[in-house]
C-alpha positions in Angstrom: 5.8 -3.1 -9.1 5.0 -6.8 -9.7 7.7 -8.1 -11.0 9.9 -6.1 -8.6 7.8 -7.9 -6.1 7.9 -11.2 -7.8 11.7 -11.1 -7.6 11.6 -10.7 -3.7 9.5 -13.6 -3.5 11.5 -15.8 -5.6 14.6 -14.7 -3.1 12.3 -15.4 -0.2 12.6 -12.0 0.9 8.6 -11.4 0.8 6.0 -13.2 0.8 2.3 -12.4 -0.2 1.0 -12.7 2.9 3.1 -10.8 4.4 1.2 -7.8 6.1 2.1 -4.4 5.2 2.4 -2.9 8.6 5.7 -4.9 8.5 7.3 -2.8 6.5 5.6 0.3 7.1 4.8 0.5 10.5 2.6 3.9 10.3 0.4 1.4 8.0 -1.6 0.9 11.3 -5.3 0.7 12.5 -7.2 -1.8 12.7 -8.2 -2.9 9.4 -4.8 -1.7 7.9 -3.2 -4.4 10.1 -5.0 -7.1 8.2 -3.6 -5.5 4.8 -1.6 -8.3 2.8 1.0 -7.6 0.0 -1.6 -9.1 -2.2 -3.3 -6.8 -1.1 -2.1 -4.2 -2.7 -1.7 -5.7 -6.1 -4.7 -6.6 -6.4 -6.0 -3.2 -5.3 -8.1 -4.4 -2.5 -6.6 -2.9 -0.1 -9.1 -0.3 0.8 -6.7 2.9 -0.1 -8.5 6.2 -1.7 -7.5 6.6 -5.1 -6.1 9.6 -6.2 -3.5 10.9 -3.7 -1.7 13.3 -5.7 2.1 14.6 -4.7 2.2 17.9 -3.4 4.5 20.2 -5.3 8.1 19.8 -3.3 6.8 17.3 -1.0 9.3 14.1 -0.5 8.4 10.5 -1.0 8.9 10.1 3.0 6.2 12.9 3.4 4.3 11.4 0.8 4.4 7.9 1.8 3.8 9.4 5.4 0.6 11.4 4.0 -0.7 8.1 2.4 0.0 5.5 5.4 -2.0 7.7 7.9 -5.1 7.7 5.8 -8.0 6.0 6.9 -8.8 3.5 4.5 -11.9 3.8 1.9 -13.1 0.6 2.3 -13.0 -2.7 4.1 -10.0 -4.8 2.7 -10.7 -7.6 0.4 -14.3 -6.2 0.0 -14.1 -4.5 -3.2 -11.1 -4.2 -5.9 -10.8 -0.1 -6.5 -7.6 0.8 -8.7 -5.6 2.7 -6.7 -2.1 3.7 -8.0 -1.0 6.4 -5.3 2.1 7.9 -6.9 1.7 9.8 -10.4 5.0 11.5 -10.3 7.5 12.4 -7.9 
């Protein structure tokens, strides 16, 4: 993901500080509206770890699933490795 994002930065089409609820607007509440890019690489972005795929269910559902979460913790409080997808 990093250098894919890197990439988009170098192209000015992202930005770090760019919140997340700009690209994913159900990424909404109010702490998740605070939520940077950096965010999530540097897995402070308060997300639960461990939110496995259901068997048959899209990445739209998935992504859905995730976004609507309430987050674990505050943003930027902690740094809890949180990579989401394990297969798809």
């Amino acid at each position: 993901t990093t250098p894919s994002i890197m990439i988009l930065i170098e192209q000015s089409k992202l930005s770090l500080n760019d919140k997340v609820s700009n690209f994913l607007p159900s990424f909404s509440g109010t702490e998740k509206n605070t939520v940077t890019v950096e965010d999530l690489l540097r897995h402070e972005a308060g997300l639960l770890p461990g939110i496995n795929v259901l068997p048959g269910e899209s990445f739209s559902s998935y992504l859905k699933r995730v976004t609507e979460r309430e987050l674990s913790y505050k943003p930027r409080s902690k740094s809890v490795y949180s990579e989401l997808v394990e297969s798809l």
